[in-house]
N, C-alpha and C positions, 0 to 999 in steps of 0.2 A: 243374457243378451236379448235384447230388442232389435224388430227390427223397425228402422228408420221412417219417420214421418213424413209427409212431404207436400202435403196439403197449401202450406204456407210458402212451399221456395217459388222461386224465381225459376223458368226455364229458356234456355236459350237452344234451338237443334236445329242439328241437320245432320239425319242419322248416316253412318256411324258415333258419330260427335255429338254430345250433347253437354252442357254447362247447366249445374242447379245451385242459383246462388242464394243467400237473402234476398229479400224486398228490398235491401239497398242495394245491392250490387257487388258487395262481399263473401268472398265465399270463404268462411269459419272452418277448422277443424267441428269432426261430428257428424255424425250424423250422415246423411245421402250427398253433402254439400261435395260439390268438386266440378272439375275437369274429366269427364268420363267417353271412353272413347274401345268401340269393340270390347266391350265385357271385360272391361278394367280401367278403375278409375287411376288417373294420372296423378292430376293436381288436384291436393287437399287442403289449400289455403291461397288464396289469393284476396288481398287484402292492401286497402289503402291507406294510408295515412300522410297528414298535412303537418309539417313542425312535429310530429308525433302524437298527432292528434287525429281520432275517425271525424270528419267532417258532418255535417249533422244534414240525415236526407230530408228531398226534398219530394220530391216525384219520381214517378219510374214508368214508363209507358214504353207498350210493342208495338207494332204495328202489322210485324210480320211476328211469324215463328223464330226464324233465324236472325232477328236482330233486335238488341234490344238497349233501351237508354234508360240511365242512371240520373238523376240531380241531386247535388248534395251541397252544402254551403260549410267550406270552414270559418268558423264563428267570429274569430278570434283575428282573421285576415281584415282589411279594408277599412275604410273612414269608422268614426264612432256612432254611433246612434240605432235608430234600433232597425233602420234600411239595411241589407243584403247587399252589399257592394262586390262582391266575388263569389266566384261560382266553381263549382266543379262538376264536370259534364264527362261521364264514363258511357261509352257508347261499346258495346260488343256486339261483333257480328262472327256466324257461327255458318263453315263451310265443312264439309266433308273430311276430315283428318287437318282442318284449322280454325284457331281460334286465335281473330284480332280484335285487340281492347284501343281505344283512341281515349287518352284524358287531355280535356282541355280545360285550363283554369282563365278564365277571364275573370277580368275588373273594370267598375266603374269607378273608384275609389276615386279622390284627385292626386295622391301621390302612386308611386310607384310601389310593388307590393315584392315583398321580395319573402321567400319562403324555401324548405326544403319539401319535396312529394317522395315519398318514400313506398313501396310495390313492395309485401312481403309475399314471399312464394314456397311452397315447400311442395313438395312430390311426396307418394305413399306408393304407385303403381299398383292399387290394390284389386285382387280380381273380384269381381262383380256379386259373384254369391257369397262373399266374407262380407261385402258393404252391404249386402240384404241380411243378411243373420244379427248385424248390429256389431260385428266385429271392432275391432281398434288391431291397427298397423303402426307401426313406425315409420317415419319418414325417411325414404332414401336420399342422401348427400347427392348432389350433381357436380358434373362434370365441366369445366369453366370458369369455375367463380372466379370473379377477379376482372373478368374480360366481360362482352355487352351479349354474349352468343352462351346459353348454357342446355347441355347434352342430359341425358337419362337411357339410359339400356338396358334392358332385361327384359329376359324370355322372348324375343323379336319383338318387344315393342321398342321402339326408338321416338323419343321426344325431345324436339328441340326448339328452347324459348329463346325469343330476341329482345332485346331491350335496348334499341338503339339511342347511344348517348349518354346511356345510364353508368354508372360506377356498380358494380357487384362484389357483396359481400356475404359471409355465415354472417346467420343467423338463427333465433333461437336457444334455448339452453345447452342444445348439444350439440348448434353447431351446423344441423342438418340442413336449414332452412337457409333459401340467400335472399338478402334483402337489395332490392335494386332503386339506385338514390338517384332523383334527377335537381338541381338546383334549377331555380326560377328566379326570373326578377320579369311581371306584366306591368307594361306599361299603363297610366291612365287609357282607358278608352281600347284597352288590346288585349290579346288573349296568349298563350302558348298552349302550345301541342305537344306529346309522347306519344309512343305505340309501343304497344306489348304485342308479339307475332308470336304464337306456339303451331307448330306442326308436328302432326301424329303421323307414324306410320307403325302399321301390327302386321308381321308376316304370316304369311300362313291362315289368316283368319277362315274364315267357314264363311263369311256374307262383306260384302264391301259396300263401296255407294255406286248406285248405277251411274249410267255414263252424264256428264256435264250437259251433253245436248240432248237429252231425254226429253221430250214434250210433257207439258202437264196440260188436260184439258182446263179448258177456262167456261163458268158457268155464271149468268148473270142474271139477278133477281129483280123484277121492277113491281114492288108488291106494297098494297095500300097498307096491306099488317107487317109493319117494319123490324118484326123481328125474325122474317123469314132471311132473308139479304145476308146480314154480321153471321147470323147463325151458318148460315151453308159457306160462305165466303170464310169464314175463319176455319169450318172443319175441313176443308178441299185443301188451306195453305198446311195445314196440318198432317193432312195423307200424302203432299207432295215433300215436306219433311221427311216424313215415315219410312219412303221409299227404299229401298236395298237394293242389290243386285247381287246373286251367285252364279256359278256356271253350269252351265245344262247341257242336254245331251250331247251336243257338237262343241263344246266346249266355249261357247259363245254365253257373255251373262244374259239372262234372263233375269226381269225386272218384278219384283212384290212387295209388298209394303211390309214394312216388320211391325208387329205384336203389338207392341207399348213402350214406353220412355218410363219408367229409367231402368227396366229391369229386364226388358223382354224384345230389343233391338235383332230379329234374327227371323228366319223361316217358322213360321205353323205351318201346322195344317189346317186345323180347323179355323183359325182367327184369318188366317191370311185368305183363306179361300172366300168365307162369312164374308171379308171386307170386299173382295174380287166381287163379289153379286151382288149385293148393295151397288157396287159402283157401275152396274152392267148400263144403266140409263149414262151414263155418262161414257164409258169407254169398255171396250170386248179388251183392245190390248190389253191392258193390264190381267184380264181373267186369262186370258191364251198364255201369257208369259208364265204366269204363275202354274197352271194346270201343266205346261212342260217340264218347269221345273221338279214339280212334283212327281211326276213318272216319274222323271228320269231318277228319282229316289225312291219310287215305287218297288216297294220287298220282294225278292226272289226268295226267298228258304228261311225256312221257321228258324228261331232264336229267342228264347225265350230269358235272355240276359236285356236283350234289347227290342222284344214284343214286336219283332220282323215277320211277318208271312207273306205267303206269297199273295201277290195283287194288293198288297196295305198298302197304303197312304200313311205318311210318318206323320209323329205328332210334333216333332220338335229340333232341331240343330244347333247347334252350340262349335265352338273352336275346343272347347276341354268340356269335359264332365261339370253337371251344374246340382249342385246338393243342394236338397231342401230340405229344413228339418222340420217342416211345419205339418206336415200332412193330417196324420193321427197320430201323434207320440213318437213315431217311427223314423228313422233318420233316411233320407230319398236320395238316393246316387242316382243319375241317369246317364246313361250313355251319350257320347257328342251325338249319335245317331239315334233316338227313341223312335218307337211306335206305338205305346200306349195310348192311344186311341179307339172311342168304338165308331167314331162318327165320319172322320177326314176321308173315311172310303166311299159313303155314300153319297157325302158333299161334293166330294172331285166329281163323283160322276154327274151331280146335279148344275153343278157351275158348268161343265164340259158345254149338257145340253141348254143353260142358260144362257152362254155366249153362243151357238147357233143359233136359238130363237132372234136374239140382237144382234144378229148380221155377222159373226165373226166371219173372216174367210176361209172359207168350205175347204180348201186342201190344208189348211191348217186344221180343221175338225175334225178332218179323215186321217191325219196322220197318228191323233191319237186316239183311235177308235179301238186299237188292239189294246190298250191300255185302261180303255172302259170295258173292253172283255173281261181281262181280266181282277178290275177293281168289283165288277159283277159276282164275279166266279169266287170271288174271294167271301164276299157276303153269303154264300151256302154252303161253302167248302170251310171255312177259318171263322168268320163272324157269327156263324150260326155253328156253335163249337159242339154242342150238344145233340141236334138235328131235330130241335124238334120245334122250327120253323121260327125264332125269333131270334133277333143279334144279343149277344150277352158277351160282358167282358169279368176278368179277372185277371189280378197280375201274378202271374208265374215264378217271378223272377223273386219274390220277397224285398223287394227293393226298389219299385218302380213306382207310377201311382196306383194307390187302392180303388178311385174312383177315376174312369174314363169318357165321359160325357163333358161337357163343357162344363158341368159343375162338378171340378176335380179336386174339391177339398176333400180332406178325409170324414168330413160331419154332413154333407151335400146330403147324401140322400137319408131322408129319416120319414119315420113314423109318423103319425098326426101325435102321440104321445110321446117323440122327444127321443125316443130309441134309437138309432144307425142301425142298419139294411145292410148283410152282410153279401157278398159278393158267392159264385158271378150274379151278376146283376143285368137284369133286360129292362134298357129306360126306355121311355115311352115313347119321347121324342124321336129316338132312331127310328125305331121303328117306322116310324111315319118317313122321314128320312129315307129309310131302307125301301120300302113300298115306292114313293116317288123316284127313287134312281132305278129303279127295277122300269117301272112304266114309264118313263122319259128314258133310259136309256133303251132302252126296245124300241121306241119310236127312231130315236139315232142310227141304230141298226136298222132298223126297213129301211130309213130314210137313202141310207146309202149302200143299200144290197145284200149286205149284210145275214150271215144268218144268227138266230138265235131270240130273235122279237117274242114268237110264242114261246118260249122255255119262260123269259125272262117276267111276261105278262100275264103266266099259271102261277109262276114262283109268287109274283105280287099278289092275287088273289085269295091265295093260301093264306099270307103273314094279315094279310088284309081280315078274312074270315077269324082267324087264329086273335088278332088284337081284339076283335069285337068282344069275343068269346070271355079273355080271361085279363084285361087292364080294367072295363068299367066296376068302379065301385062306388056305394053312395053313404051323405053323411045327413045330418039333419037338414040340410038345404038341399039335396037331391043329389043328381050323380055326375060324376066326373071320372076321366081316367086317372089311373093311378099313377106314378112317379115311376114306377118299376119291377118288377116281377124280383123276387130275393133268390137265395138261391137254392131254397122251397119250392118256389115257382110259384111263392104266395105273394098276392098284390101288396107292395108297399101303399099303406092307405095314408096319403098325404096331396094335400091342394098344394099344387106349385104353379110357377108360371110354366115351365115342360110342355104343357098341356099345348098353351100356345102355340107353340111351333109344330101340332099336326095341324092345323088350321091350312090350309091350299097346297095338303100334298095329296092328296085326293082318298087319304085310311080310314076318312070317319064320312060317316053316311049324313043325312041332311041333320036328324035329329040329332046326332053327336056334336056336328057344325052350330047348332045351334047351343047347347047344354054347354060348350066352352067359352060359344064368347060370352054368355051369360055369364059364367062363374069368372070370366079374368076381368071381367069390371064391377063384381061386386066388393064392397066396402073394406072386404080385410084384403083383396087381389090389388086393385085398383089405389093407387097414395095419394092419386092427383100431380101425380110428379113422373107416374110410370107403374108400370105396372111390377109387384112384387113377389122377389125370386120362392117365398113362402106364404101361405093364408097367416094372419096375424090371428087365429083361431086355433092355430097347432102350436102345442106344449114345448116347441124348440125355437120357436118365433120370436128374431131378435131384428130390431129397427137394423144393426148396425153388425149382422153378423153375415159372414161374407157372402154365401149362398144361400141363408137363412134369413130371409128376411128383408135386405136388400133391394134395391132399385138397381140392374143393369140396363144403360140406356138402348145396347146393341138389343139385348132379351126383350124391352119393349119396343124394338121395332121389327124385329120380327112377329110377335105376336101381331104388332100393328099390318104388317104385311101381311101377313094371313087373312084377319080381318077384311082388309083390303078386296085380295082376292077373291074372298067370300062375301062380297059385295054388303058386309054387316052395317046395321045400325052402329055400332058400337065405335066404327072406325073412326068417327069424328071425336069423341070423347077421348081417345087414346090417343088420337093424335094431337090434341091440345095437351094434353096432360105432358108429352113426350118435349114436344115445344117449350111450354113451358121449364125445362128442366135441361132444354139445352139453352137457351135463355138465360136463364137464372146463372151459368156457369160461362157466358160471357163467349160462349160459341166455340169451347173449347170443355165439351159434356169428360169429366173421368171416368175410369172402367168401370165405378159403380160408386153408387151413394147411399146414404140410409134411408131405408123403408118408412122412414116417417109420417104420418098423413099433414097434409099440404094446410088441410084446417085447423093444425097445429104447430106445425113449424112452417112457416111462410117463407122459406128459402128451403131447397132441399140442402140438408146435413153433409158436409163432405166425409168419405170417409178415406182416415187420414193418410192410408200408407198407398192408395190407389194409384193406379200410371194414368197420367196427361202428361199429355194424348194419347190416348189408347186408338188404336186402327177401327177396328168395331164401332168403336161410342162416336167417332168422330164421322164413319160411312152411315150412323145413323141417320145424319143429317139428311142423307141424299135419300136414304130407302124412303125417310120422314116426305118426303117432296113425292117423290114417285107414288106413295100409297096415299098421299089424298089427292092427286091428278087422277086415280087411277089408272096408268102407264103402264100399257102393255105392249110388247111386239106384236105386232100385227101385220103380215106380207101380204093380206090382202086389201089393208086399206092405203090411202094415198101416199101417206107420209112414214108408212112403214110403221103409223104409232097408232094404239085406239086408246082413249080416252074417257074416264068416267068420272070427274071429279066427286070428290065426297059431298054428301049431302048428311048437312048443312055446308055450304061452304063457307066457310066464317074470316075469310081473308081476306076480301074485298078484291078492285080490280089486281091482277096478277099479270106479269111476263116473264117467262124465263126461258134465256135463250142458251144453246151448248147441249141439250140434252137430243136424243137422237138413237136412230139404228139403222142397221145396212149400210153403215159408213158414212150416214146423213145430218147435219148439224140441222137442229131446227127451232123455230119459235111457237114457244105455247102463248097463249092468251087465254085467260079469264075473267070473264066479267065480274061482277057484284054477283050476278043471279046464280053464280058457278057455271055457267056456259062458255065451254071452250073450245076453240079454234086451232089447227097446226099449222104453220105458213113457212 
């Protein structure tokens, strides 16, 4: 078994819900193709046909996320010659636990066109990690045929299709399928209508859709380099698709974006949080809802079935157990509740104090300030498992992930010679991680009376000293830190992008600040398209291998934010390159592409089984905006914002309005020279 491609489908969401159909608007047995809704797919056929004939496409265009059009011409319909006299126009539009399909068949023909439209539809109900594994299901019989109303039930999910008008009938070899018949007769000059109505409901599930009147901020580009606009307007329509909602401490939902389409629709930690701060120039709610949520799921007592301690941050939530057999050979159970994670503990705390910086409201910061105590407390007590001053993880349980860092393949961390790095493993990037939640959560703490600042700004110093000491190592081009300490305590000697992301947490001294951004834009770091998850110089270095090699758009804009911060030359190369590659993918970047360089392949490579829209690749957009403004909170300048744009500015004149802090909407301007304004 394989698992499914998806590079090529069609998506229509609005999560829980999502639809992946063909480029025509058919959705085939096989493959990822269906009706998927709460981590199980429904419908595994839906499919048209005219006289008994697929209609021959013509175009297909979205505008939004959740809605999307179909054209398609049966050949065989209307006047003779080699003009297109009839049409057929499938339009689906995709809400929270519904999907409605409209088909209109119009003619110009001069007679009257008269035909049968025939909807084959078959249900599988299949749950989510069978359709990742490549599995095959049978299709379950419904409930109805015969009438225009047809039912499905099991396990609490409840699915119910309308086909108002329609005749229902089995279909299929065995019966299982119902095919739903609408007769036509279009007049010259006229059209007719159908609608297919399905509504989902899943009991019980673990994440739903947030509320109907949920705001989504709105953010507007007026910029002489035209692909900044599509690009940030298509990722924002795409994270307000993403949205979720579960219930938090008072039992009230609390709003975060969920993970990816098609596979990963639910709470992170890490992704959810990652997306929450990227989007801090734009909106605190979203980081405050999501950071309560997260306590309020934050681990009381060790469990090492489900990698629970106390003061964790969870890695993951699901309604059932979600199996992966891809890891390293090894077959992965995870519990509906995971914690394998080494990083969601120090992100929580770094997001907490990013939304103060951005104005959050102060009694909402304070309320969870006992929750940065303990997500603290947990990093020297739990994360530092060994005590000998650095976070390291390993899985317990024999069944969990082998790798806990954001690059949680089982081949993630390796050697410059191609070997795997045996656990526990201390990655770099926490590290730096760990050091900045330490010295920004100590700042939290004075800030609000708090005790424990100085514990928490010794502890940072120590990891700080300690990282110097024993991650730098060097290769024929000089030195870099390493990927990881093994579980030797011997450095993993491998170029990654990792490195990046200690870039503006304040672990590496000036000349380290310097020796990284160097190396994450030389030739084998650097694609032209983003920067790469491995040096094309190490012995495991594959354009198209998942953490090896690889281009993730989120991993280049964090570097790129770093950069940023570090007010680098390099930040403008990175950011074009990153542009570029959300660009190229039509403002809807996937969770990662192939490492290819740009002077060779002139479109980045898709790779094929990736989620679009991923949360990350899509809040790239924004960080991408924020780090060549240089956009910082600032309470002591006017606008609550201060301002560095990148130099070179290569964008021409600029406006963009929506972005803001301390609850302030406001407008940027930049000229040609990169001189900007807040008004």
């Amino acid at each position: 078994m394989e698992q499914p491609w998806l590079h090529d489908l069609s998506l229509t969401i609005a999560a829980p819900t999502q639809v992946w159909s063909a480029g025509d608007g058919h959705v085939r047995p096989g493959g990822l193709a269906g009706v998927h809704h709460a981590d199980r797919r429904v419908i595994c056929l839906l499919a048209l046909e005219v006289d008994g004939h697929e209609p021959t496409p013509v175009a297909a265009h979205s505008v939004r996320g959740d809605t999307h059009t179909f054209v398609s011409v049966p050949r065989h319909l209307g006047d003779p010659g080699p003009d297109p006299t009839v049409r057929l126009v499938r339009r689906r539009d995709v809400e929270p636990g519904l999907v409605r399909e409209t088909y209109v068949l119009s003619s110009t023909a001069a007679e009257p066109v008269t035909c049968t439209l025939v909807l084959r539809v078959a249900a599988d109900l299949a749950p989510m990690d069978g359709v990742k594994s490549g599995a095959t299901f049978e299709a379950v019989p419904a409930d109805g045929v015969g009438g225009s109303v047809l039912t499905w039930d099991r396990d609490g999910l409840r699915a119910t299709l309308r086909v108002p008008g329609a005749r229902t009938s089995p279909d299929g070899a065995d019966g299982t399928g119902v095919a739903a018949t609408w007769d036509l007769t279009v007049p010259p000059g006229g059209s007719v209508a159908h609608d297919l109505l399905l509504t989902l409901d899943t009991a019980g599930a673990a994440v739903t859709a947030p509320r109907r009147d949920a705001g989504w901020p709105e953010v507007r580009v007026d910029s002489a380099d035209r692909r900044l606009a599509p690009v940030l307007q298509r990722s924002l329509d795409d994270l307000r698709l993403l949205r979720l909602a579960a219930p938090g401490p008072d039992g009230t939902d609390e709003e975060f974006i969920g993970a990816g389409a098609p596979w990963f629709l639910t709470l992170f930690g890490r992704d959810s949080l990652w997306t929450a701060r990227m989007l801090m120039p734009v909106t605190t709610d979203l980081a405050m809802s999501t950071l309560r949520l997260l306590a309020h799921h934050q681990g009381t007592r060790t469990d090492d079935v489900t990698a629970e301690e106390p003061g964790k941050i969870l890695h993951e939530v699901r309604s059932a157990g979600f199996s992966l057999g891809e890891d390293d050979g090894a077959e992965r159970h995870l519990p509906p509740v995971y914690y394998g994670t080494i990083d969601a503990t120090p992100l929580w705390a770094l997001t907490l104090h990013d939304a103060w910086s951005w104005g959050a409201p102060g009694d909402q910061v304070e309320q969870l300030l006992p929750a940065l105590e303990r997500a603290l407390a947990w990093q020297v007590e739990h994360g530092d498992a060994d005590g000998d001053g650095l976070l390291e993880y390993v899985d317990r349980s024999g069944h969990g992930l082998s790798n806990q860092g954001w690059k949680d393949s089982g081949d993630a961390v390796r050697r410059s010679d191609g070997t795997r790095a045996t656990s526990p493993l201390a990655l770099a990037e926490v590290q730096g991680y760990a050091y900045a939640a330490a010295v920004r959560g100590a700042d939290l703490l004075e800030a609000y009376g708090r005790p424990g600042a100085d514990r928490w700004r010794a502890w940072a110093e120590r990891l700080r000293e300690e990282f110097a000491r024993r991650f730098w190592v060097e290769d024929a081009v000089g030195a870099f830190p390493a990927i990881a300490l093994d579980r030797d305590k011997r450095p993993v000697v491998s170029l990654t992008s990792n490195i990046g992301h200690l870039l503006g947490t304040g672990i590496l001294d000036a000349e380290g600040v310097d020796l990284v951004a160097r190396r994450l834009v030389g030739p084998d770091m650097q694609s032209g398209f983003g920067i790469r998850t491995l040096s094309t110089q190490a012995a495991g270095y594959s354009p198209t291998g998942y953490h090896v090699g690889s281009v993730w758009p989120h991993d280049t804009a964090i570097c790129l934010a770093g950069l940023a911060a570090e007010q680098r030359p390099e930040t403008a190369e990175v950011a074009e390159a990153l542009l570029s590659a959300l660009t190229a993918f039509g403002g809807r970047p996937p969770e990662l592409f192939a490492g290819d360089a740009a002077s060779t392949q002139p479109v980045p490579l898709p790779y094929p089984a990736a989620c679009r829209p991923q949360a990350w690749s899509a809040a790239s957009a924004v960080s991408l905006v924020g780090s060549v403004l240089g956009l910082r909170p600032d309470s002591d300048a006017e606008h609550g914002l201060s301002l560095a744009p990148v130099r070179p500015w290569g964008y021409g004149a600029t406006r963009i309005t929506g972005l803001g802090t301390h609850g302030r909407r406001v407008a940027i301007e930049v000229a040609d020279d990169g001189g900007a304004v807040t008004r």
